[in-house]
C-alpha positions as CSV (number, residue, x, y, z in Angstrom):
1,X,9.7,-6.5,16.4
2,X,7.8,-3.4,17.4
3,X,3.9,-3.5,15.7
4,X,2.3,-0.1,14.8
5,X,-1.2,-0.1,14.9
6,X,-3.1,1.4,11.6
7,X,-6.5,2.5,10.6
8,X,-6.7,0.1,8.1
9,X,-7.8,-3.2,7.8
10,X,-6.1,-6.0,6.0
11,X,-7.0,-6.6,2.1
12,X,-8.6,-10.1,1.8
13,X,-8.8,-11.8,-1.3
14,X,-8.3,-14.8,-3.0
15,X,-6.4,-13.8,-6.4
16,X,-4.0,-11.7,-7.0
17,X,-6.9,-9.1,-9.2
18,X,-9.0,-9.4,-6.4
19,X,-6.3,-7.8,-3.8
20,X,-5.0,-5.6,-6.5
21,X,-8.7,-3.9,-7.2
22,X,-8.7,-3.5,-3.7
23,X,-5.2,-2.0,-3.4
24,X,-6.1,0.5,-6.2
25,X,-9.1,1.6,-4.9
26,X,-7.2,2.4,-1.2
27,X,-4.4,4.2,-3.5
28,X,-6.9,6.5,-5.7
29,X,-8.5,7.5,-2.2
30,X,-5.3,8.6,-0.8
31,X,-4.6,10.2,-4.4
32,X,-7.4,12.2,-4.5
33,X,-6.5,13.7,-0.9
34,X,-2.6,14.5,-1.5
35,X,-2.4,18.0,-2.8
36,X,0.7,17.1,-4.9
37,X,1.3,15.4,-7.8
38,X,2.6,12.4,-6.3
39,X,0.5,10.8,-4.0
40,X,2.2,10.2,0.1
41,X,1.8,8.8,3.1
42,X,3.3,9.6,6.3
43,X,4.7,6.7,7.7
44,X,4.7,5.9,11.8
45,X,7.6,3.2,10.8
46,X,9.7,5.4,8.9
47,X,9.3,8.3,12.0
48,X,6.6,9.8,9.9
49,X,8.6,10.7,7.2
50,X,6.8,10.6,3.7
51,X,6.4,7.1,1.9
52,X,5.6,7.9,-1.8
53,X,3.2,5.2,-3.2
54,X,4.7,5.7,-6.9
55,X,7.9,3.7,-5.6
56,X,5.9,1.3,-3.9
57,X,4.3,0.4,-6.8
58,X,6.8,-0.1,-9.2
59,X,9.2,-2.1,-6.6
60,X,5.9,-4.1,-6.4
61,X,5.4,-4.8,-9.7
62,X,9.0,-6.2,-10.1
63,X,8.0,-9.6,-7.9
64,X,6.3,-12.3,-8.6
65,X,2.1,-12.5,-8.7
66,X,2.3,-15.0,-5.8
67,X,4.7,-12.5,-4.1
68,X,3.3,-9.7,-4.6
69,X,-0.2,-10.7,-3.2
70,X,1.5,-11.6,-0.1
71,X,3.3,-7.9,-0.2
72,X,-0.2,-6.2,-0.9
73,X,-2.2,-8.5,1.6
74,X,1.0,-7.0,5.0
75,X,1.8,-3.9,3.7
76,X,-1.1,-2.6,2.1
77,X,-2.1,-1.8,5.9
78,X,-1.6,2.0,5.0
């Protein structure tokens, strides 16, 4: 498995509102700097293609509270 490195750090928490406040905040910030409508992220793991945050968000909130804070606490690393 090949790691990327990223500029951000893990979200720590110890519920799943804590992580999600966190997660929010990180996606408003990102929001706020996409000129779009939909917010983006170029991804080094997709060969920089875009990653829209929208999708990620409602594939997240199809899982399970105990699933997803494992989800938001390895892939929130944006």
């Amino acid at each position: 498995m090949q790691v990327f490195q990223s500029k951000q750090n893990l979200l720590t928490g110890t519920s799943l509102d804590e992580i999600m406040r966190l997660a929010r905040r990180e996606y408003h910030a990102i929001q706020k700097k996409t000129p779009r409508r939909v917010p983006y992220i170029r991804s080094r793991y997709f060969a920089r293609n875009k990653i829209f945050l929208n999708v990620f968000w409602d594939h997240l909130n199809q899982k399970s509270p105990k699933e997803r804070v494992e989800r938001l606490n390895s892939t929130c690393v944006l």
